[in-house]
N, C-alpha and C positions, 0 to 999 in steps of 0.2 A: 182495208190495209192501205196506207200511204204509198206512192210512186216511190222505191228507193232514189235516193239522190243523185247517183251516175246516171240511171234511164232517163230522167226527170233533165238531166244537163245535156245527153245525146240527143234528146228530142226537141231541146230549146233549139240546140246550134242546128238541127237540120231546117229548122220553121225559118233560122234567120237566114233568108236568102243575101247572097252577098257577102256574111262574116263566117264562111267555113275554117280561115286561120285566123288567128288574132294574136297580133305579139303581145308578148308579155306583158309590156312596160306599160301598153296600154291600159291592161287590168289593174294596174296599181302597183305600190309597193309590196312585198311581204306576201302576194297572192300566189296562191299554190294551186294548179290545175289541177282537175281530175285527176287524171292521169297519171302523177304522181303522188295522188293521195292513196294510203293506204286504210281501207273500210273493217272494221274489225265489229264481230260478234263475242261478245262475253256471255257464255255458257256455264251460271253458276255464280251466285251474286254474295259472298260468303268473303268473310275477313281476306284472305287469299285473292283475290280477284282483284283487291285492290294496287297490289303489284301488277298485274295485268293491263286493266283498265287506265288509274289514275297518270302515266306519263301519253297517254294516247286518246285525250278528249278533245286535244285539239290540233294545228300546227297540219304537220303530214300526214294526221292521221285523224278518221276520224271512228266512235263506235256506232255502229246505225244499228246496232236490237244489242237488247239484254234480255236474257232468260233465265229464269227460276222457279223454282214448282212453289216457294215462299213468296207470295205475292208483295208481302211488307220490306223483303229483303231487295225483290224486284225494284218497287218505285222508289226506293232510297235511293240504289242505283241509277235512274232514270231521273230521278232530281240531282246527282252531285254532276253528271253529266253536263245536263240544260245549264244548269247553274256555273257551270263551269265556260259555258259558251259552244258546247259540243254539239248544240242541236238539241233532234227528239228523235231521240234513240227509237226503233219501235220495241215495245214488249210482247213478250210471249213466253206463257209455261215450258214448251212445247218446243225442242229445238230444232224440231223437225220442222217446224213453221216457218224458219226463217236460215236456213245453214244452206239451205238451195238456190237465195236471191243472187241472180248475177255480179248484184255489188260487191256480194262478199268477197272478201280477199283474205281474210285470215281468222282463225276461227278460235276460242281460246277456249279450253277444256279446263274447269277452275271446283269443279264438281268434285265429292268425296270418290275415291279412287273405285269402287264399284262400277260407276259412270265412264270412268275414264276408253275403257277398251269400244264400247258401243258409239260413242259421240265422235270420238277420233274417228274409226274407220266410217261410219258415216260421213264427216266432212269431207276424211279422203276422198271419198270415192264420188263427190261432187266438186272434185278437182281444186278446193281449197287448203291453205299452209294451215297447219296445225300447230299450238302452240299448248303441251298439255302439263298440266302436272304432276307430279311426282306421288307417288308410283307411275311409272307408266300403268302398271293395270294391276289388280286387285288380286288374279291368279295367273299360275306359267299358262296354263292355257288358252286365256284371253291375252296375255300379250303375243305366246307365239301366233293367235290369228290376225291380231293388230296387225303384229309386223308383216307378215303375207301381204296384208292390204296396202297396207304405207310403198312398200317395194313393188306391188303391182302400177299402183298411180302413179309416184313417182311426187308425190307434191312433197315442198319443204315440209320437214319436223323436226320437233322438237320438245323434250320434255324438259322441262323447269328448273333443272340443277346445274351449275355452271363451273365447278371445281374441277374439272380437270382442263378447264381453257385455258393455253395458253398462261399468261403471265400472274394467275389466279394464282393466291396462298393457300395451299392445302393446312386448315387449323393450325398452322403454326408452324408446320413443319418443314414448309418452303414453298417457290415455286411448283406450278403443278410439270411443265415441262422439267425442269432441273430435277426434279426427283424420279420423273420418269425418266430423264439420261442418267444418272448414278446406277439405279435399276438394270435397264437394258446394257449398261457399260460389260457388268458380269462381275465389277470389283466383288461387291458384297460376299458372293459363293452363292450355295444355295443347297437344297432348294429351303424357298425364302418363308419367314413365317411372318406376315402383318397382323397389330395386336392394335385394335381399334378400341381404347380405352378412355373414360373419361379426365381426356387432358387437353388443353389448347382447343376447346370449346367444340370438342367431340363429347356429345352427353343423351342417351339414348332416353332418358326422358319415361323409362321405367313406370316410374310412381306416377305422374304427370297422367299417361294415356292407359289409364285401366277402367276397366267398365264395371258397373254393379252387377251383382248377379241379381236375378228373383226378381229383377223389375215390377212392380203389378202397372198396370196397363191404364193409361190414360185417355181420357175424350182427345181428339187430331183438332188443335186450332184450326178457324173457319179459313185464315189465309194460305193456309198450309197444303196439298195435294197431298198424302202419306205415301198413299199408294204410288205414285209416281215420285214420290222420293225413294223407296226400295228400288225401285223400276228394277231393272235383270236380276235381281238378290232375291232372295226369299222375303217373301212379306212377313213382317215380324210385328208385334205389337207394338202401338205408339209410345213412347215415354220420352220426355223432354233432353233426358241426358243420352239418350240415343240418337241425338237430331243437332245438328247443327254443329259446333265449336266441340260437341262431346265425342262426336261420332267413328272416331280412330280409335275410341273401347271398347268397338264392338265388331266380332269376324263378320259381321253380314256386309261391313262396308269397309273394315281396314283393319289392321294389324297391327296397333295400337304403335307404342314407340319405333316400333322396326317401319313400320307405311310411312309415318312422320320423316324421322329423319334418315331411315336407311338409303337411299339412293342419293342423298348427298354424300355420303360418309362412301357407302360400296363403290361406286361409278368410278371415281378417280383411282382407288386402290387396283379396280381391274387394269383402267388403263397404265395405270404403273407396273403392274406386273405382267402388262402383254396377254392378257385372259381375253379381248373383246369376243372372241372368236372360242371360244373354249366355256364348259359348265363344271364347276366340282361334281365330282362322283358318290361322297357321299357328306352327310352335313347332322350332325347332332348338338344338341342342348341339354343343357342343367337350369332345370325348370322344376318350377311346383308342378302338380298336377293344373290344367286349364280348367277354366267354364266351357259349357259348351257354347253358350254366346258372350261374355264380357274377356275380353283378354287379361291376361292378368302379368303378371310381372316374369323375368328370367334372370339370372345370373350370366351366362356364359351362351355362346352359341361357335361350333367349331366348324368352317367348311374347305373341305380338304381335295384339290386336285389329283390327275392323274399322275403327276410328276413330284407329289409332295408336297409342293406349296399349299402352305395354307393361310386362314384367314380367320382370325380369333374374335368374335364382338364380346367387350366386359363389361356386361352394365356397372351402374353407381353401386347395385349390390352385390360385386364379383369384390374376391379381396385382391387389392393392386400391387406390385411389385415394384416400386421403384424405378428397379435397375431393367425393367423391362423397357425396348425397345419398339417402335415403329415398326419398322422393318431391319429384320433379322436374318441374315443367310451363316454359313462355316467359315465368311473369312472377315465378317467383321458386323456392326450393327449403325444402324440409323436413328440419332433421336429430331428432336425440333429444333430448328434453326438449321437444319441440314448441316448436325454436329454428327461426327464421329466416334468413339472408343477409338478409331485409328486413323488421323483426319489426313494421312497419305491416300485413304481410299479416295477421298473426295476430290482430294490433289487429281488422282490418276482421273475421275471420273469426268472431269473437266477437259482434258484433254477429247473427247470423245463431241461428235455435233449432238445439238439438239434437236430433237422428236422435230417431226414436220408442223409448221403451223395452222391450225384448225380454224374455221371460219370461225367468229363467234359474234355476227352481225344479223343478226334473225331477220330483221325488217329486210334489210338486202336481198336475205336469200329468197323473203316472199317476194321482193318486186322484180327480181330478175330470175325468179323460179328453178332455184337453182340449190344442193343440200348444205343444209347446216353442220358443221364442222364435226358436233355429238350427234348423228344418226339412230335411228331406229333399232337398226341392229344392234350399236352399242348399249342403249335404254333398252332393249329386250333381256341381252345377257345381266345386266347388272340389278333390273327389276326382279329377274328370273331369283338372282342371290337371296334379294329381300323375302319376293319370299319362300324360298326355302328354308331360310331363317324362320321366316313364322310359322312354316309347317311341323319345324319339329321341335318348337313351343308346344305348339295346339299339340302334335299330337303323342311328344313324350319317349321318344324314341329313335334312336339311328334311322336314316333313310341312306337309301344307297339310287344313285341317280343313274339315269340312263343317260349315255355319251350324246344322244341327240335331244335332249329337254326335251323329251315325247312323254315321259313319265318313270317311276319308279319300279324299281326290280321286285318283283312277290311281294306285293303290297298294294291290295285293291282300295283299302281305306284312301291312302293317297293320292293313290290316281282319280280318287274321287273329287277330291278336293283340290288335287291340279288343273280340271278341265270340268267344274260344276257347270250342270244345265244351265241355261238362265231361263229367267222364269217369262212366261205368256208368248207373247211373239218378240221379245228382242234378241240379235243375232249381231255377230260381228262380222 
């Protein structure tokens, strides 16, 4: 394995006796010291990652490894790199092989969402920023141990959705802070109902992320690791459409439209309605009957607070009302454009300040190690929605939640599937 490139620069400047400082101006124009470069590992070499990756090959930042259990996916990565002028990245399946080099400084979790809860609190807990995506984690149980971890370390994180920052358009329907001061004002009444409906480019992608059932079972290409593509999940038989760009079809690794885009869609609504800190108590769907491995389609999914509020998702195949609103309380309704039925609400709600401003500078918060404005805890709660959404798809029936996300009331099937084993030795 190569010198990483920070030890390889510590031990030049120790040998140069004499140049322990060196100004700047000396090194040239444009030159960026160690020290403010920020080293990043991409964990998961897949369409996604290219968001990750592609603004950080070079400049401040550089990637010194890429990992993936698809070997073909790996060196693609490690050639847009080089090619890019970003060095030579090191490879490795294995991201245990390389999340512990001193260089690292920020770790990116780009992997189907089964992966997500093991690799995160791994990086934690070798004191590097975390940069994961969305789901935070595949079940409540793996994210409530995430978040344990994240809060024990203390290192930046963040998961991959950015809709409730700051000066960010929630699909149409406005500023994310301005909707959140209309909300908190109290004009609206309450308690409040949000109806998460395919409009202003909320579209849960239903038909899009279903898996086949009755798979038959395919040879595992030779670049491929399989087995270490399940990794914590159950081992499942090989088939192409369960692997890769398909893999949101199937509960071993995700939760088909809801994993997709649910925590971009849920996260901002919780913080609109002041939930961070809070879990609905119980949450039901109108669903076909599931597979027990391809997810398949839903209509309706309803999750309902201690106080009333609730929070409607309508897929493409729910029939839509029109005259149905955003957000809805008893003294008036919300649609897009942050338009009124009674546009005095909005009058008044302006008079009121707006929500405190949230960091939303990731790189910052890794180089002066300090938290990101969407925290862990908030990616816990709003993960936690998702899925409970897809639990009662899968499994066809009211659930009624326990006030601490510990699990479900008389109901061992779902506690099952809130906190599944993972499989061989991986632990969070």
């Amino acid at each position: 394995m190569r010198l990483p490139r920070r030890s390889f620069l510590q031990k030049a400047a120790i040998a140069a006796v004499g140049f322990t400082i060196i100004p700047r101006h000396v090194l040239g124009r444009g030159f960026i010291p160690p020290s403010e470069t920020l080293n990043h590992v991409i964990v998961g070499c897949g369409g996604i990652s290219k968001m990750h990756s592609e603004p950080r090959m070079t400049g401040a930042h550089r990637i010194i490894a890429v990992c993936d259990v698809d070997a073909v996916r790996m060196k693609d990565k490690y050639d847009r790199v080089e090619k890019a002028g970003g060095g030579t990245p090191i490879m490795a399946k294995d991201f245990r092989e390389v999340i512990h080099l001193p260089d690292v400084d920020v770790v990116h979790v780009c992997t189907p969402p089964h992966w997500h809860g093991v690799i995160a609190a791994a990086a934690a807990r070798r004191g590097k920023a975390v940069w994961s995506e969305k789901p935070l984690t595949r079940t409540i149980g793996e994210g409530l141990a995430l978040s344990r971890v994240v809060k024990q370390t203390g290192v930046p994180f963040r998961v991959n959705t950015w809709f409730r920052l700051n000066r960010t358009n929630y699909y149409g329907i406005g500023p994310a802070r301005e909707i959140k001061r209309v909300v908190a004002s109290g004009v609206l009444g309450g308690p409040l109902t949000v109806r998460l409906a395919p409009v202003g480019g909320i579209a849960w992608k239903v038909n899009l992320w279903v898996g086949k059932p009755n798979l038959a079972p395919e040879a595992v290409p030779a670049h491929l690791d399989w087995d270490m593509y399940c990794g914590p999940s159950q081992l499942i038989p090989y088939h192409p459409h369960r692997c890769h760009g398909s893999f949101r079809g199937y509960w071993n690794f995700d939760q088909g439209g809801l994993g997709d885009m649910g925590q971009h869609f849920l996260d901002p609504v919780q913080y609109f309605l002041g939930k961070d800190n809070e879990f609905p108590v119980t949450v039901e769907a109108d669903a076909p009957t599931q597979d027990p491995m391809a997810c398949g389609v839903w209509k309706t999914v309803t999750l309902t607070y201690k106080d009333g509020t609730r929070i409607i998702l309508e897929s493409e195949l729910a029939e839509r009302n029109p005259e149905n609103a955003f957000i809805e309380g008893s003294n008036g309704k919300l649609f897009a454009n942050l338009r009124s039925d009674k546009p005095e609400l909005i009058r008044q709600a302006a008079e009121f300040p707006l929500p405190e401003y949230q960091e939303d500078d990731f790189d910052l918060c890794a180089r002066e190690k300090r938290p990101f404005g969407y925290g862990v805890n908030e990616a816990f709660h709003s993960s936690t929605l998702v899925n409970l959404a897809g639990l009662a798809v899968r499994l066809g029936r009211k659930l009624t939640f326990k006030p601490d996300g510990s699990g479900f009331v008389n109901d061992a099937q779902a506690d099952r599937l809130h906190s599944p084993v993972l499989r061989g030795n991986w632990s969070i």
